[in-house]
Every structure is written in C-alpha cells, then in structure tokens.
N, C-alpha and C positions, 0 to 999 in steps of 0.2 A: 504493500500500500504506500510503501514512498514516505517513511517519519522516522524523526529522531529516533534512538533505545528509549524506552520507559524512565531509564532513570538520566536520562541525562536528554533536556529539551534544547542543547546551545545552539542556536540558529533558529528556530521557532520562532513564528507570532503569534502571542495570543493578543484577538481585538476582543474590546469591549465597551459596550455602548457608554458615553458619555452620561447616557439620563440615568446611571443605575450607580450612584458614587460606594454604595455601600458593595454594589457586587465586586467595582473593581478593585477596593482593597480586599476583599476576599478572595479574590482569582491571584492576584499580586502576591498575597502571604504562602497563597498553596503552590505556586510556580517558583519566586523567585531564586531559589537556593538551587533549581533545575537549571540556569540558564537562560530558561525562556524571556522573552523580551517582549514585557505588555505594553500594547498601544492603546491607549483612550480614542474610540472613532463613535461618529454618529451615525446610527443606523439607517438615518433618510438619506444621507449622499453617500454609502457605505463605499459603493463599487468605485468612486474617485480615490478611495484610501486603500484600494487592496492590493496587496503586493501581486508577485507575480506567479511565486511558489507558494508550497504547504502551508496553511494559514489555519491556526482555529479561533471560530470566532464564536462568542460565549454569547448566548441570546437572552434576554432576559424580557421572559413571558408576560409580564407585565410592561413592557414597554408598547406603545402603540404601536399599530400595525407592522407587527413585530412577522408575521408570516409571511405579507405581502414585499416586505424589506427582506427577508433574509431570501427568499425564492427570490427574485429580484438581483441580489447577490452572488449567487449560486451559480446561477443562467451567466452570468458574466465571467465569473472565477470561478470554472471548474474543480479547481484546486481549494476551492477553500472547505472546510470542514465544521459544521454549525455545533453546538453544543448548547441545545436548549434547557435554561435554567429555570423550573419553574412548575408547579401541579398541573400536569395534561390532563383535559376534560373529557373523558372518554375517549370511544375507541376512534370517532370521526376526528374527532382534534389529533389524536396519534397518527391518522392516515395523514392526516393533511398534512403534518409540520414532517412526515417524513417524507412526501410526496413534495417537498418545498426545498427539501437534500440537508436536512434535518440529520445527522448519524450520530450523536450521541443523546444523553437526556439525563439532568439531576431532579429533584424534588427541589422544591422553594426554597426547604430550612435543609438542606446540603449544608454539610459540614467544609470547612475549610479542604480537609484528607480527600473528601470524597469527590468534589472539585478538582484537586490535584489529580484524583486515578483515573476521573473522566478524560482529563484532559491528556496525559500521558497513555491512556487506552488508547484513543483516537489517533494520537502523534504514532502508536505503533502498529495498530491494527487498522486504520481508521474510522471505529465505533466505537461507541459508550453505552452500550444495551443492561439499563437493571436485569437482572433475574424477573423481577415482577413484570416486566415486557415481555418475556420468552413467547410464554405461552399463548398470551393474541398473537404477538408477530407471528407464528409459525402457525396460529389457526387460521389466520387471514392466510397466509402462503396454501396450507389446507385447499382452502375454497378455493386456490386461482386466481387469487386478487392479488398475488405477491412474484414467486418463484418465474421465472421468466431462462431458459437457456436459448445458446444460442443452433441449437437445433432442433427447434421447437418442443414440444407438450411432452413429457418424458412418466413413466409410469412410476412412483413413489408406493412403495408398502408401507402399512401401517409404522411397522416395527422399523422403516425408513425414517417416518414420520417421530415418533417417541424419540428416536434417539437425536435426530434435526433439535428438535427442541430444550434436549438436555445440551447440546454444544453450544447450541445459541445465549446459554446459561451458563456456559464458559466453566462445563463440570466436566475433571477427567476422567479417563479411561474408565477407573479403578472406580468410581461417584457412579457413572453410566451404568456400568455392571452390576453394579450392588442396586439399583434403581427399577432396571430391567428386568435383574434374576436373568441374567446372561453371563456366558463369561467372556473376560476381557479381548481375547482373540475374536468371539464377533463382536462386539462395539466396534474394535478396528478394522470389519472387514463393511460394518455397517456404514462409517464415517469411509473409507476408500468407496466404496461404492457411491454413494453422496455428493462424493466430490469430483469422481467423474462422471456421475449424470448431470448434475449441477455445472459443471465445467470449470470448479473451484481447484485455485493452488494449495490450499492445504483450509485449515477449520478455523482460522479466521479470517477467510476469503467465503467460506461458508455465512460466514455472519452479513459481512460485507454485500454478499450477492442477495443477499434477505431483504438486505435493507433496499439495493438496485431495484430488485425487480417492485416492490412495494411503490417506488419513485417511478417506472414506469412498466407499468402491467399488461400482458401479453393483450394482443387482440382479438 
C-alpha cells in the first residue's frame, strides 16, 4: 500500500482540519515522537493544500460538510488516505463516508493511542477498520454491495465468508482456528484461497480491496 513502518511515520502528513483545535492537539500528541509532520488545513479548499504523495488526513465528523469535502478531496488526491474521527450513524452513513474513500474510522472520544494506531495502520496497511466494523463490512460484501475483482463475480463459500470476516478483524491464524473449530493449516489455505479469488497480495490487501470495492460496486 505505499507507507511509512508503523513505528516510524518520518516523511508523512498528517492534515487536519483547522475548525477542530482540540483534534489537532490530539492527532499532534499521538504522532509527534513518530516523525510525522502535522499540517493544520481547511477542509473547504483542502485539495489546494494537498501534497503530492501519501497523505492522511484526519476528518472530523463534526465539521460541516465534512463528506462532501473529503470525496471532493479524494477525486483529486488519489493518494490521500481519510481517517474519519467521529460516531458513524448507521450503516448508510458507513456506506457513504466509505464510498467518499473514507479507509480508516475512530469513535469521537478516541483516545490519544488509539488515534496514533489508526493512523500508523493506515501509513502501513492503508486502513483503520475497528473490529466493531468487520462484521457489516463483510455483510455488505455478503450481498454484493462490496467485493468487486477484476474478473468478475467469483463464487465465495460460507466458510470463505466466516473467515473474510475474522481477517478483516485483523485476528490471526491461531484466533481464526480457535473461532472456526478448524485447524490452522485450513485458515491458511482458507485466506490463500481469498486472496487469489479476491486478487489480493496478501491479508491486508484483503482488507484494502473491502474497503475498494464498497467505494465502487460491481455493476
């Protein structure tokens, strides 16, 4: 996915909207000892402030037309990587801010750390997916409103599906097995399989192509 290591963000931007003073000392305390280099931007002229590389820019869900500005951004800076801070309202508001190129997501009252791991997930994976997301995202993928390859409509088993969902949850081998009542050699024949009907480089490329196809859904 193109980011810094986890522990080390030197060469990163994190943006952050101007209108949100409390977020950006919060985003600042969880990065600074990383390297990353925060920018204070305004989310209505965003796209004139955006560099040209890997960028993640921290949204704050209470800012106005925070969706409309970040899709807007997006469309411009492929490269940039959103990190929505803030209680999503159901499952339509989860379509939409992912549908807007949305790939990570904290709660409101996010702790300083937890800000940090989003944000260093993202630099390495490029997602920020709670665990409390797994399970819609990959039920939406379910229905067909998500999963998208590039050789069209691909046949998923159940037990394809269960286990999609525990990687999307960023649990391993050894977590899956014990979950499933399988043992660890199929999880790993279940996740190779996944990943090349899926057309994933490895399981968090899986996550990544969850979140793609969610942003644009087969036809």
């Amino acid at each position: 996915m193109g980011g810094p290591a986890a522990d080390n963000l030197i060469g990163l931007r994190v943006l952050v909207s101007a209108a949100s003073p409390r977020l950006v000392d919060r985003v600042w305390q969880g990065v600074r000892e990383l390297g990353a280099d925060v920018v204070v931007v305004d989310l209505h002229s965003l796209p004139d402030q955006i560099g040209e590389g890997v960028e993640v820019l921290v949204v704050d869900r209470a800012s106005p037309d925070w969706l409309r500005s970040t899709a807007r951004a997006v469309e411009q800076r492929p490269l940039l990587r959103p990190l929505l801070i803030g209680d999503v309202v159901g499952p339509d508001e989860f379509l939409a801010a992912v549908s807007a190129g949305i790939v990570g997501f904290c709660p409101r009252n996010a702790t300083v750390g937890a800000i940090e791991r989003s944000i260093c997930s993202i630099a390495e994976s490029g997602v920020a997916i709670p665990r409390a997301f797994a399970k819609p995202l990959v039920d939406l993928a379910r229905r067909g409103r998500m999963v998208r390859t590039a050789v069209g409509d691909v046949a998923i088993t159940d037990r394809e599906w269960e286990t999609l969902q525990l990687l999307v949850q960023r649990r391993s081998t050894s977590e899956i097995a014990e979950s499933l009542f399988v043992s660890e050699g199929t999880v790993r024949s279940h996740a190779s399989t996944l990943m090349k009907k899926l057309g994933a480089a490895d399981r968090d490329d899986l996550v990544a192509l969850v979140l793609r196809g969610q942003a644009d859904p087969p036809s």
